[in-house]
C-alpha positions in Angstrom: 0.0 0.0 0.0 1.4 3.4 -1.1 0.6 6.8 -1.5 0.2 8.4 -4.8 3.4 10.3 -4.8 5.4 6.9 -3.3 3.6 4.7 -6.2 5.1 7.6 -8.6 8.4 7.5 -7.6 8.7 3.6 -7.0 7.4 3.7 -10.7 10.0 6.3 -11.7 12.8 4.5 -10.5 12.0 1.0 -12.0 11.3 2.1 -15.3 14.8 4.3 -15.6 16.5 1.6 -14.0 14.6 -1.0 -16.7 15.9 1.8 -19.5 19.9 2.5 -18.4 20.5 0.3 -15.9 21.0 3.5 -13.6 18.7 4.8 -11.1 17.8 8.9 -11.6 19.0 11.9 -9.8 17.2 13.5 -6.9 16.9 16.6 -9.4 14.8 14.0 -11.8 12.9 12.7 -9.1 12.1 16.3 -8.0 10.9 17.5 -11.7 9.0 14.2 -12.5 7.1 14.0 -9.5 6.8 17.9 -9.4 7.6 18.5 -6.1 8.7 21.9 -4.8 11.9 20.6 -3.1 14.3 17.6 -3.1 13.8 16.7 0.6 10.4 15.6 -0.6 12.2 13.1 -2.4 14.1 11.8 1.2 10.9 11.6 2.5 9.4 8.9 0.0 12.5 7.4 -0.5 12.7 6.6 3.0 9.0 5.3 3.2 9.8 3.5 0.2 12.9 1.6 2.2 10.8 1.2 5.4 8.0 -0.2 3.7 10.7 -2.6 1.9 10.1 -1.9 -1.9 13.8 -0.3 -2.5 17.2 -0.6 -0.7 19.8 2.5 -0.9 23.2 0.9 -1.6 26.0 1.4 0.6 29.1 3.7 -0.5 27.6 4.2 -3.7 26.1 7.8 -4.8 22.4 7.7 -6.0 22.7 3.9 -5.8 18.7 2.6 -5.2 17.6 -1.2 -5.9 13.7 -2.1 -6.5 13.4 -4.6 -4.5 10.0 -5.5 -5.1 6.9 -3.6 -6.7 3.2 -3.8 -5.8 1.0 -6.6 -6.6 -1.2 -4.6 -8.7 1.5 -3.7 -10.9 3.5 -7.1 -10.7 0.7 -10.0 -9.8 2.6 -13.1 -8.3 6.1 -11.4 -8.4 6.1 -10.9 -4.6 6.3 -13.9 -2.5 3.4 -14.3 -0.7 3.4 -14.6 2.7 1.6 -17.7 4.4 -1.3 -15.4 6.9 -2.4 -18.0 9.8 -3.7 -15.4 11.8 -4.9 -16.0 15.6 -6.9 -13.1 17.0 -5.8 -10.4 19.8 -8.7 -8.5 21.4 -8.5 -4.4 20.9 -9.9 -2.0 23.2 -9.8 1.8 23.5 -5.4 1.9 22.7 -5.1 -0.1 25.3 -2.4 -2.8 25.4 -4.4 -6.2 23.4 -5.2 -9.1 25.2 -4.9 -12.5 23.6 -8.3 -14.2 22.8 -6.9 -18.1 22.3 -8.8 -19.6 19.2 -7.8 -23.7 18.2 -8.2 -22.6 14.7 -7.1 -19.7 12.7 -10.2 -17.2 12.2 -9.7 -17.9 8.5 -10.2 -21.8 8.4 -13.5 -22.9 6.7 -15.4 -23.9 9.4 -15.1 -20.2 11.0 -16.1 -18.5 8.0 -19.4 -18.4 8.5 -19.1 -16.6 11.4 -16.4 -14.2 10.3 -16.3 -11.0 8.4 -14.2 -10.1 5.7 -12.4 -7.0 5.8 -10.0 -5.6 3.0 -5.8 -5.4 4.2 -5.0 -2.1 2.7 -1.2 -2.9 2.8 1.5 -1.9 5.6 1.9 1.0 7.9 5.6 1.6 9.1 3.5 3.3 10.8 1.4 3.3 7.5 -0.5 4.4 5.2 -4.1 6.4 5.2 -6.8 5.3 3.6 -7.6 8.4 1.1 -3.6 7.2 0.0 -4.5 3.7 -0.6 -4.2 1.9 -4.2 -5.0 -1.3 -3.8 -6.0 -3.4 -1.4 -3.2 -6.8 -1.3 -5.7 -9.1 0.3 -8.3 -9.6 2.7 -8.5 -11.3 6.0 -11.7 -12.8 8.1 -12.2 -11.3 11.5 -14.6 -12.1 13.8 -17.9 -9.8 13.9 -17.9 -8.7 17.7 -14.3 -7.1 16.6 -16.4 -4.5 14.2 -18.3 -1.9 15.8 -20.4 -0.9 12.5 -19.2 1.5 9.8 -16.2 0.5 7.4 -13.3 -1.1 8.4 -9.8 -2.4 7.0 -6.4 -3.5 8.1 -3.2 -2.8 7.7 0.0 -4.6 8.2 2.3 -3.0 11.2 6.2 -2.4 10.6 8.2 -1.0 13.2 8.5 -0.8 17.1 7.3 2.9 18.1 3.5 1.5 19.7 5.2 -1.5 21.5 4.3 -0.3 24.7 0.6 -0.8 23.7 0.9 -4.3 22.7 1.7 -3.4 18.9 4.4 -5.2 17.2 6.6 -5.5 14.1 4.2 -7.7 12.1 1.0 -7.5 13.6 -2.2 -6.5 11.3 -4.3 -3.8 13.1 -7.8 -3.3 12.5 -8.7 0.1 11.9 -12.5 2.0 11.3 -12.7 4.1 9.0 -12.9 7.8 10.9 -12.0 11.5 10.4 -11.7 12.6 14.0 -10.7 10.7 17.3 -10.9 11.3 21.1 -7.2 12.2 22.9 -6.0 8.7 24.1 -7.2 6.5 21.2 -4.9 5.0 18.5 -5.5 6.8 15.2 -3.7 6.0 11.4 -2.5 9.9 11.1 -1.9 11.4 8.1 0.6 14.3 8.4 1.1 17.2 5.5 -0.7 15.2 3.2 2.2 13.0 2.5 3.0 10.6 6.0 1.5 8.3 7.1 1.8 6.7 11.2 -0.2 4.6 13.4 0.3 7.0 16.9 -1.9 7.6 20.0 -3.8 10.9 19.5 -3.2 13.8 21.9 -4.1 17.7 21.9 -1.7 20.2 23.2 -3.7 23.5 23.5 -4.6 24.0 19.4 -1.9 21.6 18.2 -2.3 17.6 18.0 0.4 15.2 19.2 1.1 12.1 17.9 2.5 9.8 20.7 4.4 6.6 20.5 4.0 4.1 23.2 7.8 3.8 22.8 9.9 5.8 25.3 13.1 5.7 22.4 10.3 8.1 20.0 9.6 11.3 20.8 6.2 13.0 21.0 5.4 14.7 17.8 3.5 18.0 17.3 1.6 19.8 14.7 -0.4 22.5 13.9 -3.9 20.8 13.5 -4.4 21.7 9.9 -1.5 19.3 9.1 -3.2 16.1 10.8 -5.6 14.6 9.5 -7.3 11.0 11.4 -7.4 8.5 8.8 -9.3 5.6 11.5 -9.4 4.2 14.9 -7.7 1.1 16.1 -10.5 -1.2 16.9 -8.2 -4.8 17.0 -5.3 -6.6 16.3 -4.3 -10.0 14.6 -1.2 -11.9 15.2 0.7 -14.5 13.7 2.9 -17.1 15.8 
């Protein structure tokens, strides 16, 4: 799952690297994206290497790999990953507790009982729905796990909401929502362009984005450059 400008760039860089064997200059990037400054380009490079479609190569200028592109570009290029999920219980940010089940929520035998929901791709911490492409798969959750409106998921990478029971690797469920209550766990979208799974604070007329990981700091914006993407609701986790 990427944002538009991400999906542009990734696509910039594989088809100049397809062309010359060598990857373009920041100054390309900047002009064929249309962006107003080359630290734009850092910025989705560096999601693009988080979310694990390009590697930067060591000691070498410029040098970027594509390491992988989306499935909706390149169907069946990507390994896929074998998704045996067993099912964590969300509530209100707080840290999840485990909800034992002898079979995964997907088997056949549960699926009449269980809800489909779309996974919208991975959050490093993530990607925002309005941002989202194409959906890489969907998942069965149990129905007492959905409150009512629209919901998705979205695969977690990174450490920074550890200290609520969020780990590299898990698959949070997330409702679709444009505004949130200080504590709760919201997908943020910040200056249009990142994406991160953080508790949601106010600080007088700004909004701070917390981690539940004392290493991250506390991040804080003015609130027109936040916008709530969804609520955590749940969590899935493989073992």
């Amino acid at each position: 799952m990427l944002t538009r400008k991400q999906h542009e760039l990734l696509l910039f860089i594989h088809e100049r690297l397809k062309e010359s064997g060598i990857p373009p200059s920041f100054d390309e990037m900047k002009e064929a994206l249309d962006l107003a400054s080359k630290s734009g380009i850092h910025r989705l490079i560096t999601a693009l290497e988080e979310r694990g479609f390009i590697r930067r190569l060591p000691n070498r200028a410029r040098a970027l790999e594509v390491l992988r592109l989306p499935d909706s570009i390149a169907p069946g290029l990507n390994a896929a990953r074998k998704f045996s999920p067993s099912v964590i219980q969300g509530g209100h940010g707080r840290p999840q507790v485990e909800a034992p089940r002898s079979r995964a929520a997907s088997n056949d035998d549960d699926a009449g009982a269980s809800v489909s929901i779309p996974v919208m791709g991975r959050i490093a911490a993530g990607v925002p729905i309005d941002a989202i492409q194409h959906k890489t798969h969907s998942i069965a959750v149990p129905p007492e796990m959905l409150s009512g409106g629209e919901h998705y998921a979205l695969e977690v990478k990174g450490d920074s909401m550890i200290e609520a029971g969020i780990f590299d690797g898990d698959t949070v469920i997330i409702k679709n929502a444009s505004s949130a209550n200080p504590g709760e766990i919201v997908v943020a979208l910040v200056d249009e362009e990142e994406a991160t799974l953080k508790r949601f604070r106010r600080k007088g007329a700004s909004i701070a984005l917390e981690a539940a990981n004392p290493a991250y700091e506390t991040r804080i914006f003015g609130p027109d450059r936040v916008k709530v993407q969804g609520k955590l609701v749940g969590l899935i986790r493989r073992y």
